[in-house]
C-alpha positions in Angstrom: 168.7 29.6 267.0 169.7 30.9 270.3 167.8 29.9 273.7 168.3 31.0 277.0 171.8 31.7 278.5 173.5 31.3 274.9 171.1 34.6 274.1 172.6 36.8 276.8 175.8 35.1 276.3 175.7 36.4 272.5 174.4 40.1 273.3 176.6 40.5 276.5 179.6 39.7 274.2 178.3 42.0 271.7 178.4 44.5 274.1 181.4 44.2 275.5 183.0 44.4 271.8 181.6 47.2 271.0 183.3 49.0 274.7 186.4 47.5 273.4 185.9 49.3 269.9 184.9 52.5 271.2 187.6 52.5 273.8 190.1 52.0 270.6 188.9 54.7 268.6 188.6 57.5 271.3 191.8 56.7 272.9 193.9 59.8 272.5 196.9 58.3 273.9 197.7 60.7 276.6 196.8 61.4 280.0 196.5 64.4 282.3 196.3 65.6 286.1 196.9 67.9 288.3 197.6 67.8 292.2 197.3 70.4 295.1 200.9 71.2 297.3 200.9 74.4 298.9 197.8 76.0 299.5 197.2 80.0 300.3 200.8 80.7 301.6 201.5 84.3 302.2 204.6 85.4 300.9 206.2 88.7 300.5 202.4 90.8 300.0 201.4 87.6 298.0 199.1 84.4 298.7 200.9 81.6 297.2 199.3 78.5 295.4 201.1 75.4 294.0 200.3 72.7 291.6 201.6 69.5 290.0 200.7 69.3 286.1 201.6 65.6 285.3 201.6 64.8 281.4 201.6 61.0 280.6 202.3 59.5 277.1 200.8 56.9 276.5 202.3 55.8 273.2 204.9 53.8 272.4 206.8 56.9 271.1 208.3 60.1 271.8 205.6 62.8 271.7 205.5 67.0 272.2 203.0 68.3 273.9 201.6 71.9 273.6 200.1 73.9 276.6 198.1 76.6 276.9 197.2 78.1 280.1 193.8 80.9 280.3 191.7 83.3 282.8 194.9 84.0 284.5 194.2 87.5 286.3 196.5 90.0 284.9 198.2 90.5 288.4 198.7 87.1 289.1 202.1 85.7 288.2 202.5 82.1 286.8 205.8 80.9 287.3 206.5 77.7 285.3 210.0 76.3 284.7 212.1 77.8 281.9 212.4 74.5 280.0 208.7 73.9 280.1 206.6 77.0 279.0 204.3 75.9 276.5 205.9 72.8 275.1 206.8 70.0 276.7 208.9 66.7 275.3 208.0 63.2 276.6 209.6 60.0 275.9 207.7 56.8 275.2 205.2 55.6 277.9 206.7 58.3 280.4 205.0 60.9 282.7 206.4 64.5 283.0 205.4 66.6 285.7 205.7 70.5 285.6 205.1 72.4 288.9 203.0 75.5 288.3 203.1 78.4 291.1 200.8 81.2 291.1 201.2 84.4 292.9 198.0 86.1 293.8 197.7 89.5 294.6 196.0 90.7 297.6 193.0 92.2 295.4 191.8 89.2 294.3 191.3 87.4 298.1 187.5 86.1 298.3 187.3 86.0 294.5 186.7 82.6 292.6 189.3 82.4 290.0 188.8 79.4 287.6 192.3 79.3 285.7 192.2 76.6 282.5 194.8 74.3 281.5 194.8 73.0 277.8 196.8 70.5 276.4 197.5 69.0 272.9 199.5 66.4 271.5 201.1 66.6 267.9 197.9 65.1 266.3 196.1 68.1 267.5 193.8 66.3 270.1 193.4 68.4 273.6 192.8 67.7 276.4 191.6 70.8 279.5 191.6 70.8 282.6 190.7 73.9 285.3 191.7 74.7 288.6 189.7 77.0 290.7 191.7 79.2 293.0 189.7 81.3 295.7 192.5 82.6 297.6 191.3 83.4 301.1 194.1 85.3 304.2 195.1 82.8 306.6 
């Protein structure tokens, strides 16, 4: 039946159908990351780290996105904006970006801290994400 190049032809297009299927049905329709900017500041007794959380919706419609944040140590202090604490609103196909700062005591310098970021859509799929934060003294 098939010979030759038509025989890889047929299996190579298989394969690449069944990418394009799985892709499809694993898709969760949003994307996360999160960027470095300031880096072991000291400030006022504290060491000061900074981050970019950037939430992108992927879907063609408005969507609200839940976030949890864990392992913080209790003497650390997050500060996140007021209108963003654990919820966050996106509009279709738009990326919303949330600066994170963390204030790290003077205690925890040479100790590996690995803080995790978890974020769910309406449908209830997550997505987590960790930083790791060893504060050293500049």
């Amino acid at each position: 039946m098939f010979r030759g190049a038509g025989l890889a032809l047929t299996i190579l297009m298989m394969v690449l159908a069944s990418f394009l299927l799985f892709a499809i049905y694993t898709n969760i329709g949003f994307a996360i990351s999160i960027g470095k900017n300031l880096q072991g500041v000291p400030v006022q007794g504290r060491i000061i780290y900074t981050y970019n959380l950037q939430i992108e919706n992927l879907k063609n419609k408005p969507a609200v996105f839940h976030i949890n944040y864990e392992n913080i140590p209790a003497a650390w202090n997050l500060k996140i904006p007021e209108e963003a604490p654990n919820e966050v609103k996106t509009g279709p196909n738009s990326t919303k970006s949330i600066p994170l700062l963390f204030r790290v005591d003077q205690a925890s310098i040479g100790q590996s801290n690995i803080i995790t970021v978890k974020i769910a859509n309406e449908d209830g799929k997550e997505i987590t994400r960790q930083i790791n934060i060893f504060p050293i003294k500049k």
